[in-house]
N, C-alpha and C positions, 0 to 999 in steps of 0.2 A: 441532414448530413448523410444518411442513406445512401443518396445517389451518387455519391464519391466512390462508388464502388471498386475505379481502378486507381484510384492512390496506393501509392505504396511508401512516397515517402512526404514525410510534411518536418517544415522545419520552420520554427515562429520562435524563436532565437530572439534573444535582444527586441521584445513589442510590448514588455513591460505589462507581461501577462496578469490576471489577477485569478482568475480559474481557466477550466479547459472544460469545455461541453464533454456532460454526459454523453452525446450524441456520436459524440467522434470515436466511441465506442465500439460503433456501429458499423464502423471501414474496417470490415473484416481482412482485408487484404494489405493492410498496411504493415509494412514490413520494417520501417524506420522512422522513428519520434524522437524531434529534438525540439525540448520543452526548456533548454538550459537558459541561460542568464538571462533570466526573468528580475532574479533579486530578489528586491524587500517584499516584491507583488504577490509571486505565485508561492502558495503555502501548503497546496493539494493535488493529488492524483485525482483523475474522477475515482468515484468507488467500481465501476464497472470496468477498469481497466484492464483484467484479465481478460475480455471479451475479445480482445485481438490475438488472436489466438495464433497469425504470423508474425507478430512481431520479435524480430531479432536482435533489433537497438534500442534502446533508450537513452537519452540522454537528460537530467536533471542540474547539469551542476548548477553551482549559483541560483539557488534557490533558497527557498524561506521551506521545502517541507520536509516534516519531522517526525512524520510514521508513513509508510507504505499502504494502500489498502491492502484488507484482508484479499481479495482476487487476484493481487500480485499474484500470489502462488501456481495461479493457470498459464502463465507466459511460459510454458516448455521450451518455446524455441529460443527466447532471448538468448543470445550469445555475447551480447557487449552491453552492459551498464554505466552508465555514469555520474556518479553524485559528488564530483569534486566540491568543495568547499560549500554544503548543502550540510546544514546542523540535523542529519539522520536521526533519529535514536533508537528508531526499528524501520528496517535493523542495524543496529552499532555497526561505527566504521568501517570493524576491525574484518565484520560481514563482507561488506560493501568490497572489499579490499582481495576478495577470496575468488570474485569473477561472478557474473549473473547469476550462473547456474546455484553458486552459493547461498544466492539473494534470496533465488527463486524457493528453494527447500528449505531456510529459518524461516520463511514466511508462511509454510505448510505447515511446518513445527511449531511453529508459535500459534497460528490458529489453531491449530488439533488440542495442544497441554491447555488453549485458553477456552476451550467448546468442554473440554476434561473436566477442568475445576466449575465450570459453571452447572453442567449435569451433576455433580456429586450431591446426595442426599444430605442434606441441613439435617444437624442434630439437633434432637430431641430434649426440649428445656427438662429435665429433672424435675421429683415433685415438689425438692429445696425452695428450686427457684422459681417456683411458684406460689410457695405458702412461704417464704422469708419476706415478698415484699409485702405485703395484708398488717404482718408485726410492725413494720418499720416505716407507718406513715404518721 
């Protein structure tokens, strides 16, 4: 899919998608994706989708998906989003509803607080709870 190099816009609309190549990742020059009424099929962005690094539209409505990848958060330029009737839950509608640029920043936030909790130092079992279980077999 490489060699798509001067697409800028692609619209597969109503083809009763079931995924979208990784590959299409790869048309760094595309500027407009309309992924929408797919339906009950399409349930996923690729994960490399921030790689389009001109894209300024999306469209999803009428879709089955229900998280964003994390590389949402690279699409700078996106200007227009759309997930009409698309069961989102990240990010909640109420995101979605705020304008791309909205999209685009809960989904940096939400990586960063979820990269946060995952780094934090595991505490230290106690010397309790480690000589209470020994008693209590």
């Amino acid at each position: 899919m490489s060699n798509l190099s001067n697409l800028r816009e692609l619209d597969v609309s109503f083809n009763e998608l079931e995924s979208i190549p990784e590959g299409l990742c790869l048309v760094a020059g595309l500027k407009k994706l309309n992924v929408g009424k797919n339906f009950a099929d399409l349930r996923a962005l690729p994960k490399s989708i921030g790689n389009l690094e001109m894209l300024e539209e999306l469209d999803i409505s009428d879709d089955q998906i229900r998280m964003l990848p994390d590389s949402f958060r690279f699409l700078s330029k996106l200007r227009v989003f759309r997930a009409d009737e698309t069961p989102l839950e990240v990010p909640p509608k109420q995101v979605t509803q705020l304008g791309a640029q909205a999209v685009v920043q809960y989904m940096a936030d939400f990586v960063a607080k979820r990269n946060v909790k995952s780094q934090q130092p595991k505490k230290k079992k106690g010397f309790w709870s480690r000589i209470c279980p020994l008693f209590w077999h």
